[in-house]
Kinemage of the C-alpha trace (Angstrom):
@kinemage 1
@onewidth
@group {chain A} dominant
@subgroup {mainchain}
@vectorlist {calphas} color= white
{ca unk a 1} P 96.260 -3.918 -73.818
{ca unk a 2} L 98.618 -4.971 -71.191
{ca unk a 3} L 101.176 -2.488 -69.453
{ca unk a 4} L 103.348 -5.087 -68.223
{ca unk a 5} L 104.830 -8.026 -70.204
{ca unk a 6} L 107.453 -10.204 -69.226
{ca unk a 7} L 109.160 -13.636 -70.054
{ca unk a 8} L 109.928 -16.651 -67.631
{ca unk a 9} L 112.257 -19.398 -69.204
{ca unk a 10} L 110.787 -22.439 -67.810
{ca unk a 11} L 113.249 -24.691 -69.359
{ca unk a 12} L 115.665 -24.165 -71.565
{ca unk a 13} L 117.679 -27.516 -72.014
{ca unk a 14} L 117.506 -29.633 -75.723
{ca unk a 15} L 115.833 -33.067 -76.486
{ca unk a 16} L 118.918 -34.251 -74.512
{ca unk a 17} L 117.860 -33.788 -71.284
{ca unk a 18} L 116.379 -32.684 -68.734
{ca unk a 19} L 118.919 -32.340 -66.644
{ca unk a 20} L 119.320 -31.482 -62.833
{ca unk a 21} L 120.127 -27.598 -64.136
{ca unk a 22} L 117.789 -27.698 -67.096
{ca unk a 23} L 114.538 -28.762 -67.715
{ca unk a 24} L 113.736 -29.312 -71.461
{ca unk a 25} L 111.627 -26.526 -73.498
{ca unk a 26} L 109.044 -24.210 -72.124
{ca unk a 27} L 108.507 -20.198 -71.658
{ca unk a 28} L 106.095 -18.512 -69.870
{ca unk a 29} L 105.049 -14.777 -71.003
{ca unk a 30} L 103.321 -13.009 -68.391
{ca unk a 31} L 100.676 -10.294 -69.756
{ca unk a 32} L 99.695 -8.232 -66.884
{ca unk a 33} L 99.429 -11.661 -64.500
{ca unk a 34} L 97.255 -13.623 -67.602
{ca unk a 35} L 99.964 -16.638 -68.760
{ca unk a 36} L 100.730 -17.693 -72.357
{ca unk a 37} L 102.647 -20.650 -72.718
{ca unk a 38} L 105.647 -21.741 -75.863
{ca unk a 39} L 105.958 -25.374 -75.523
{ca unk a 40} L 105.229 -27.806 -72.494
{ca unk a 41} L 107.592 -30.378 -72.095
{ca unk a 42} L 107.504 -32.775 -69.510
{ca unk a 43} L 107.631 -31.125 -66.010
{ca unk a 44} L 106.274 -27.655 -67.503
{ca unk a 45} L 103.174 -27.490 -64.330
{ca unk a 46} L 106.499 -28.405 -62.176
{ca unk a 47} L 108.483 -25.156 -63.289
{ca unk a 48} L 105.474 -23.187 -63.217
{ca unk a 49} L 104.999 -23.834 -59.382
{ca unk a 50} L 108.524 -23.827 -58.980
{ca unk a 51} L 108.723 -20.084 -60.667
{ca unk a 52} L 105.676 -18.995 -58.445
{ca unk a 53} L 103.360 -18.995 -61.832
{ca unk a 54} L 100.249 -20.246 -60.921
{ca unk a 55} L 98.841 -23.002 -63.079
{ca unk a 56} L 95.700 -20.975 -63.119
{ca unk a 57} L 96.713 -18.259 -64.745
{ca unk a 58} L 97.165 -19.900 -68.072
{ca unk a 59} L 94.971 -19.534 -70.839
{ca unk a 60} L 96.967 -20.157 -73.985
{ca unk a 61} L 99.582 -22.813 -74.831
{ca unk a 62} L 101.742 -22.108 -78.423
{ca unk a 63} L 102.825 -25.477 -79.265
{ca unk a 64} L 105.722 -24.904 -81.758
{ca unk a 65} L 106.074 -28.494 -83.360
{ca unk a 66} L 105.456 -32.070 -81.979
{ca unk a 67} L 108.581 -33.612 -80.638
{ca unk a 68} L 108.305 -35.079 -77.143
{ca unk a 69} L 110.857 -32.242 -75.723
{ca unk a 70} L 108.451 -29.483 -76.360
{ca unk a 71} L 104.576 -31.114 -76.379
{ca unk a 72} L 104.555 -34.183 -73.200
{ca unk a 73} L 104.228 -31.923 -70.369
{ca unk a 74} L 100.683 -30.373 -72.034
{ca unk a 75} L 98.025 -32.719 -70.998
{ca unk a 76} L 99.396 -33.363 -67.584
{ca unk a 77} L 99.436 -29.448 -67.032
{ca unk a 78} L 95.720 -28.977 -69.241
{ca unk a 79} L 94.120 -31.971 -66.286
{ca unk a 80} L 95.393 -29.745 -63.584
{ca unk a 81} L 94.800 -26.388 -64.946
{ca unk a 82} L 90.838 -27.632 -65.626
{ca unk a 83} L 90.459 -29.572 -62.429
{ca unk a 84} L 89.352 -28.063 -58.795
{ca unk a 85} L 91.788 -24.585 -60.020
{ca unk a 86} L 89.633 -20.964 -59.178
{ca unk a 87} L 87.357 -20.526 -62.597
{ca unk a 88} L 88.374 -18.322 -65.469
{ca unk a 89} L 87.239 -14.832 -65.728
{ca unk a 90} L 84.909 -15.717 -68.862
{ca unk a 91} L 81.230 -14.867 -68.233
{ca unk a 92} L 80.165 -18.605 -67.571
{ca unk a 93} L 82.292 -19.133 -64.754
{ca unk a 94} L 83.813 -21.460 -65.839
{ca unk a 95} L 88.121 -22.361 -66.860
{ca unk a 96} L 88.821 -21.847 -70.770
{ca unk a 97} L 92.065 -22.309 -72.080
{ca unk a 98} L 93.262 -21.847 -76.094
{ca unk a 99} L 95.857 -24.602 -77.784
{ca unk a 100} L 98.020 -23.678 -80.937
{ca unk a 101} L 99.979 -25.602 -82.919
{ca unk a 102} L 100.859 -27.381 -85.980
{ca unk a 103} L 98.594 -30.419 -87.580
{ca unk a 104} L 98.373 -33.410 -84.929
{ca unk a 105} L 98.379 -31.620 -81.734
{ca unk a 106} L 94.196 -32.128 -81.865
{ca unk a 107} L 94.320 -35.327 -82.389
{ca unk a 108} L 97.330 -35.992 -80.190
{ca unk a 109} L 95.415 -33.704 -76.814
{ca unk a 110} L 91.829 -36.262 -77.673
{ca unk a 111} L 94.084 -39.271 -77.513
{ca unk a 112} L 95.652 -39.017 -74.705
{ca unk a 113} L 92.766 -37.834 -72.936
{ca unk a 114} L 90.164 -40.961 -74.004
{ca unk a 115} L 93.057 -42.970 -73.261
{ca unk a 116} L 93.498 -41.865 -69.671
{ca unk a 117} L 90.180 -40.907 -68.739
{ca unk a 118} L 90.914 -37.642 -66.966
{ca unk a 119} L 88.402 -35.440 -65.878
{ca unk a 120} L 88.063 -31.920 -66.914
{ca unk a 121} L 86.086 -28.652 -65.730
{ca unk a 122} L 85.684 -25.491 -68.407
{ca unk a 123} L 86.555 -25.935 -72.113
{ca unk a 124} L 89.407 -26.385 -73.659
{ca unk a 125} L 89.900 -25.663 -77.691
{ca unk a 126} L 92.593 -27.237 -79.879
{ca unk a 127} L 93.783 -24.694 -83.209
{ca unk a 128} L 95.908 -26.266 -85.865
{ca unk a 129} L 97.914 -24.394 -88.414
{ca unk a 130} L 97.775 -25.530 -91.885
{ca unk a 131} L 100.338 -25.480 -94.296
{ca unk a 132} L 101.032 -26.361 -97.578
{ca unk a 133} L 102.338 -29.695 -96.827
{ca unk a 134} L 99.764 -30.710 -94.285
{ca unk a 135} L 96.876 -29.121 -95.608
{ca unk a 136} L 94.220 -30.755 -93.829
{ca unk a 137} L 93.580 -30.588 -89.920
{ca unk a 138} L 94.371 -33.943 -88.070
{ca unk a 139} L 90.830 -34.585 -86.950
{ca unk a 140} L 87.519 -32.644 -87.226
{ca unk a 141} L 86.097 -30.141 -85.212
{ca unk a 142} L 84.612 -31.665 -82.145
{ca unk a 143} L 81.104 -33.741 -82.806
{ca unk a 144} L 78.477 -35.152 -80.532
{ca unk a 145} L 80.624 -38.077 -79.297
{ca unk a 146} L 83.954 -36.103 -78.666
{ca unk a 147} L 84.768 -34.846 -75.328
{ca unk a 148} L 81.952 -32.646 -74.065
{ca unk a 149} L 84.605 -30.443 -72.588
{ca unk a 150} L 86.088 -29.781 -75.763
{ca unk a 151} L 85.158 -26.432 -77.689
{ca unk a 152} L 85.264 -25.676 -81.517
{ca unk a 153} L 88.901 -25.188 -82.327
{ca unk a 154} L 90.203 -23.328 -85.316
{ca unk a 155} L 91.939 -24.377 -88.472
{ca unk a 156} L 93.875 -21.679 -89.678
{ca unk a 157} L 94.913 -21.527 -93.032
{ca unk a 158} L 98.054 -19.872 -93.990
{ca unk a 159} L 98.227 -16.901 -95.869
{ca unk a 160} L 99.522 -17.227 -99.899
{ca unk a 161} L 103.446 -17.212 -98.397
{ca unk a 162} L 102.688 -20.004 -95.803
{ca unk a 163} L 102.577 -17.781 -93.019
{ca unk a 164} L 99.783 -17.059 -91.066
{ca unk a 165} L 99.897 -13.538 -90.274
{ca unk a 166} L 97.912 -11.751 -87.546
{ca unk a 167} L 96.152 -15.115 -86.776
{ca unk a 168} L 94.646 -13.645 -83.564
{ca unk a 169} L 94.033 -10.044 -82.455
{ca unk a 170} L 93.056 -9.303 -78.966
{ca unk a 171} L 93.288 -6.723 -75.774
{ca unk a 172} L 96.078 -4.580 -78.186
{ca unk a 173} L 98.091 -7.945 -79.219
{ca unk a 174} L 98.857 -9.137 -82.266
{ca unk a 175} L 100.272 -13.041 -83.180
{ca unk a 176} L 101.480 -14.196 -86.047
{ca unk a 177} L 103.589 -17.473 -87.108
{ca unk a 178} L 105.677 -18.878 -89.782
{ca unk a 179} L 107.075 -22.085 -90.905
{ca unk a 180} L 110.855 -22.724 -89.530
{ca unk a 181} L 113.349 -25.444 -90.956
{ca unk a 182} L 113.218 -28.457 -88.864
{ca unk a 183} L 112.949 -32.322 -88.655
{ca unk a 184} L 109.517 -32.263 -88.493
{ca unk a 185} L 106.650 -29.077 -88.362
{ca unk a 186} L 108.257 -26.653 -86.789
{ca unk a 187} L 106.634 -22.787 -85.994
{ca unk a 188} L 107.538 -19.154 -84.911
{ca unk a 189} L 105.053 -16.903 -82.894
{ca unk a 190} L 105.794 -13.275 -82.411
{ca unk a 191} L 103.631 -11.590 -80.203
{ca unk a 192} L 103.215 -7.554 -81.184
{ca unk a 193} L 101.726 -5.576 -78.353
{ca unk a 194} L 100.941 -1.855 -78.300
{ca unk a 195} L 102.556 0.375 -77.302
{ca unk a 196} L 105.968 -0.445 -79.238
{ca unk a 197} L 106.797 -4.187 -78.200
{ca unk a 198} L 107.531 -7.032 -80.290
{ca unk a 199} L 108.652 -10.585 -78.807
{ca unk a 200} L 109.857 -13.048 -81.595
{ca unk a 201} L 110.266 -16.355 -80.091
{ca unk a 202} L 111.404 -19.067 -81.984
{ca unk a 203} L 110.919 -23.247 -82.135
{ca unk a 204} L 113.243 -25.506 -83.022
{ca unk a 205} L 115.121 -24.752 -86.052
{ca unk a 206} L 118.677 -24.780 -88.532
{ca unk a 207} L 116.553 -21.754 -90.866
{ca unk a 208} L 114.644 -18.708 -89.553
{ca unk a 209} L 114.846 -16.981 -92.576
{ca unk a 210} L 111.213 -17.241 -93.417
{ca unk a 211} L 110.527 -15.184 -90.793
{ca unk a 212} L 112.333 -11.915 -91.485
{ca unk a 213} L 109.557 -9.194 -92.185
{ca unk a 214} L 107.362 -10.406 -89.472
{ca unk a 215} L 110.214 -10.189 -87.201
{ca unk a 216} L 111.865 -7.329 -87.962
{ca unk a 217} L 113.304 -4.568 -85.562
{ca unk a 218} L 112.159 -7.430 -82.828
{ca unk a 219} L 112.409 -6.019 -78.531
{ca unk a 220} L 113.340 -9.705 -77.990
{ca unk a 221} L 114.456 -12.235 -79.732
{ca unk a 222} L 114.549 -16.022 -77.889
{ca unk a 223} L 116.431 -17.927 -80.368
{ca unk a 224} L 118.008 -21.733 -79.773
{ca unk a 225} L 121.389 -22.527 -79.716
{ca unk a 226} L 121.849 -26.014 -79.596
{ca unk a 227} L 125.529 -26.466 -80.278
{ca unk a 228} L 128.286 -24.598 -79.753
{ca unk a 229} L 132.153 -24.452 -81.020
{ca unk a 230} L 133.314 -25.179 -77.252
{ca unk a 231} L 132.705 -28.066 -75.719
{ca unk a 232} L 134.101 -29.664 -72.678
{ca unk a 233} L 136.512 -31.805 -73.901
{ca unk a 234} L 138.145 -28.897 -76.093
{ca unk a 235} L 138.476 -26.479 -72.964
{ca unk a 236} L 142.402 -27.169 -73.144
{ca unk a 237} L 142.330 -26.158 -76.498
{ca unk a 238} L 139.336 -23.903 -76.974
{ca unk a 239} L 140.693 -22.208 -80.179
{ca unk a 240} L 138.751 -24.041 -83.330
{ca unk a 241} L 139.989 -23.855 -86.822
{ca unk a 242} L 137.243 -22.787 -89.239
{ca unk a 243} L 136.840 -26.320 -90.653
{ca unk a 244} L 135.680 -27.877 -87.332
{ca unk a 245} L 133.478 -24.793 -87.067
{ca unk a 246} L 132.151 -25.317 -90.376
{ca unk a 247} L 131.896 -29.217 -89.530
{ca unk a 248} L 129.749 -28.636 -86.480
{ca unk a 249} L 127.601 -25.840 -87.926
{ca unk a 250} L 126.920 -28.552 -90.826
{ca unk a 251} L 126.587 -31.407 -88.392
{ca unk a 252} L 123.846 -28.819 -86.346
{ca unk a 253} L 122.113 -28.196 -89.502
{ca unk a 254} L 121.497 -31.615 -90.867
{ca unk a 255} L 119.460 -32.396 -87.288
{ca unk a 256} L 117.276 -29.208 -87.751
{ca unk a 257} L 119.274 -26.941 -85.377
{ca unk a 258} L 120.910 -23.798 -84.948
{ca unk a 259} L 124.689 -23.028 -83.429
{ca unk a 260} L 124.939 -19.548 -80.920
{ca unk a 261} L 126.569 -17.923 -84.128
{ca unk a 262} L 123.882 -18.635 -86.422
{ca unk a 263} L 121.092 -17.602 -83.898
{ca unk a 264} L 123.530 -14.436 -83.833
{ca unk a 265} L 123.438 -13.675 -87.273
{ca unk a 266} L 119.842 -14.199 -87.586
{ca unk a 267} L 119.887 -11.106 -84.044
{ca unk a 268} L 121.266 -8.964 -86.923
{ca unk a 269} L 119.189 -9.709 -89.977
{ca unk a 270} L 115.777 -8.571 -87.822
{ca unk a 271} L 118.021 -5.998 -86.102
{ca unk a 272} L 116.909 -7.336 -82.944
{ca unk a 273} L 117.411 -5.187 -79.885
{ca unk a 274} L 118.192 -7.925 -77.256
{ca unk a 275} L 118.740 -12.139 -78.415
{ca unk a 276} L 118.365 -14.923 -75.661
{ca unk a 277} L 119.551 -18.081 -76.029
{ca unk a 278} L 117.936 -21.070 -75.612
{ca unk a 279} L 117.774 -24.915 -76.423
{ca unk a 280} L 121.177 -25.852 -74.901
{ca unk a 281} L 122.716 -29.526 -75.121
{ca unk a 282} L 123.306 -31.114 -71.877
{ca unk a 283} L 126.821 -30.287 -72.266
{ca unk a 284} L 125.892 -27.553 -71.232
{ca unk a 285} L 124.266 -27.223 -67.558
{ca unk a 286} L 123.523 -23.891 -65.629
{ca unk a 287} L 126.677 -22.717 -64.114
{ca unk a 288} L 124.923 -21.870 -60.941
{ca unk a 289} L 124.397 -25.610 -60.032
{ca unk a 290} L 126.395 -27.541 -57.888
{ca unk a 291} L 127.230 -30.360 -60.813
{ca unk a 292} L 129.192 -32.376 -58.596
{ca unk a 293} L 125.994 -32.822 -55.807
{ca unk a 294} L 123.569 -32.425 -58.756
{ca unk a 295} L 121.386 -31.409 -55.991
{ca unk a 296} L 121.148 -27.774 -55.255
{ca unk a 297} L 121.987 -24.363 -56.701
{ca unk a 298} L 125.108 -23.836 -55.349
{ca unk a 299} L 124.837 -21.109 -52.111
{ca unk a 300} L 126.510 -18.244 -51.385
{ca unk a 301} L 128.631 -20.308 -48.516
{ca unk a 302} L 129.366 -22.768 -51.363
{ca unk a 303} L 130.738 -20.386 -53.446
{ca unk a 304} L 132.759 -18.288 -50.578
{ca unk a 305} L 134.208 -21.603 -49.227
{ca unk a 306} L 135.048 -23.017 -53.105
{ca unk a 307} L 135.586 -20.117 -55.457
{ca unk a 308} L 137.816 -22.002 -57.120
{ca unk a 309} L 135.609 -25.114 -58.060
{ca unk a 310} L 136.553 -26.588 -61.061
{ca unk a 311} L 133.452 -28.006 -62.444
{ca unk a 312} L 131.695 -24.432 -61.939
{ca unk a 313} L 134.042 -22.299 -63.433
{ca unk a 314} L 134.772 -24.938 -66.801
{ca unk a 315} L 130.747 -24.281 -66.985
{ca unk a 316} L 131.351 -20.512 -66.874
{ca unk a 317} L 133.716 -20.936 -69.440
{ca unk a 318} L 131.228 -23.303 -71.569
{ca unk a 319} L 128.967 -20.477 -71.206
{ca unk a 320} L 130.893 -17.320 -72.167
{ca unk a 321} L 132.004 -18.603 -74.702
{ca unk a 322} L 128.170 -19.581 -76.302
{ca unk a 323} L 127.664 -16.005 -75.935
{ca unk a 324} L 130.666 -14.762 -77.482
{ca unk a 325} L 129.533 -16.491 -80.256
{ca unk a 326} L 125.942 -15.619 -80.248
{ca unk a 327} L 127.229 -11.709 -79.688
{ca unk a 328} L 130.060 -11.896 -82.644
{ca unk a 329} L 127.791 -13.267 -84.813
{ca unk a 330} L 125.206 -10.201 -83.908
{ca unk a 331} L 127.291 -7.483 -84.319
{ca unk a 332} L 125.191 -5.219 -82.395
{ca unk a 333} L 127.360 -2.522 -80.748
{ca unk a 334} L 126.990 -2.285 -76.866
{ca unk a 335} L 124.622 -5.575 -76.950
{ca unk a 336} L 125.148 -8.614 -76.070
{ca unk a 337} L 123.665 -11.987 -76.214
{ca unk a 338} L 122.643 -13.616 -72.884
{ca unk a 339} L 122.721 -17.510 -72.200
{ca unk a 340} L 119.123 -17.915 -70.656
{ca unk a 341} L 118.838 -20.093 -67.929
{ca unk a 342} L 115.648 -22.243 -66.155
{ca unk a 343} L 113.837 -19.045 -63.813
{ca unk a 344} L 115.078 -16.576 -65.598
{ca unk a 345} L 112.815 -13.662 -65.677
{ca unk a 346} L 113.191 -10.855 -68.322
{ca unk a 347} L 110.973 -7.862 -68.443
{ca unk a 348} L 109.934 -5.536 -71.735
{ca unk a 349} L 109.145 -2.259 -72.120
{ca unk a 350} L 107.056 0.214 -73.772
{ca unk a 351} L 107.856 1.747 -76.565
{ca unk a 352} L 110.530 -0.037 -77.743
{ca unk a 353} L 109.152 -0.460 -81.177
{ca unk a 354} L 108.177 2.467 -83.026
């Protein structure tokens, strides 16, 4: 079992971007220097090298559903991972590396593949989650003509709730996943590693509900926020009536999303001990970047010669007040919820769980 687990958010920015702050959706949880991936969006093997992560290091990607923002970064980052990287520790010698995700992502990895003609070293295996309404995998297990490199992949059938509970159990860790509410097949993975730690990290989603149980008493909970009662055209007036915050929460909801209050109030129902947030519009860019340049984090000269820049602190406020939110709608006493940006690096325990 690992000693040391910790989470890098590779990007953290919605179907809207990326943007020059934030690139669009990907985490990297570190297990003792072995890498699991949530989501690969485009740029994913970028941030990795970016975060000093090496490529190599990965040997599972967690898909959580199909949209572009979360899946188009995977076989760019699966050609360089299995081509000329140091091998894998397995006994052959050669690279391995484990796919999850919902019903297409076999059939979307072959595709792409045939249609580019890259060239892979090691194995690679594709597992797809069925669930009630997509009961059957997207394409076989592989056959004589499929890709040689391709291993037999899994199709894992949910449990008699439409969960699929303790999927995989390995080294001391425990996954499990759940269906979310979202346009399209959306999961959850929570990752439960002894001694006492328990990461819930969520897709895309306006309903995590299905997930309570599984989740509860969670070390850390990465939750999206998508939208947000503040907005930078209300930062004269940042005080909301409740019908515009009922409008927007309804507005959030119909596209499959969450607001920072909701992913709040979903921090108290599992009784979470820490909630990130995650899955921001591009109204809302890291408030460490130089917006106005676009080009650079802004540098401690910067911000000694400007601390009065505008566009930085309306960002700060943008920010705050996401949290506020997130932390009101949590409840938690002495917590609060923390706006997570692209790099950020976050570290848990043993023995939180007992």
């Amino acid at each position: 079992m690992p000693n040391r687990i910790s989470i890098t958010f590779l990007g953290t920015s919605s179907g809207s971007g990326p943007t020059l702050s934030r690139h669009c959706s990907s985490l990297a949880l570190n297990l003792d220097g072995e890498i699991w991936l949530v989501d690969c969006a485009e740029g994913t093997q970028l941030r990795l090298v970016q975060a000093d992560i090496s490529p190599a290091r990965v040997t599972k990607i967690f898909i959580t559903h199909l949209h572009v923002d979360h899946v188009m970064g995977l076989v760019p980052l699966l050609t360089t991972i299995m081509f000329g990287l140091e091998p894998s520790n397995s006994k052959s010698g050669q690279r391995s590396i484990d796919l999850y995700g919902p019903v297409g992502l076999r059939q979307l990895v072959r595709i792409t593949l045939q249609l580019t003609g890259a060239t892979l070293a090691g194995t690679f295996s594709v597992h797809e989650f069925l669930a009630v309404q997509t009961p059957v995998a997207s394409c076989p297990a592989p056959i004589s003509d499929t890709r040689p490199n391709e291993g037999h992949g899994r199709d894992i059938q949910c449990d008699s709730d439409g969960k699929w509970k303790n999927f995989q159990e390995a080294s001391g860790i425990t996954i499990s996943a759940a269906p979310l509410e979202h346009r399209g097949n959306s999961l959850c993975w929570v990752s439960i590693s002894a001694p006492g730690r328990k990461l819930v990290i969520l897709g895309d989603t306006s309903d995590a509900s299905s997930f309570i149980g599984l989740a509860d008493d969670a070390s850390l909970l990465v939750h999206e926020a998508t939208n947000a009662y503040i907005s930078p055209r209300k930062l004269k007036s940042s005080q909301w009536d409740e019908n515009e915050k009922e409008k927007l929460r309804a507005k959030a909801i119909s596209r499959g999303h969450s607001t920072a209050e909701m992913a709040g109030e979903f921090a108290k129902q599992i009784r979470a001990r820490r909630l990130y947030l995650n899955h921001f519009s591009s109204m809302y860019p890291d408030p460490a970047w130089n917006t106005d340049s676009g080009l650079r984090r802004k540098s401690k000269k910067h911000r000694e010669r400007y601390p009065d820049d505008p566009k930085g602190s309306e960002n700060q406020i943008m920010m705050h007040a996401i949290q506020d939110q997130a932390t009101e709608g949590w409840s938690q006493e002495g917590s609060r919820a923390i706006a997570a940006t692209d790099f950020m690096c976050v570290e848990i325990r043993g023995h939180e769980v007992s």
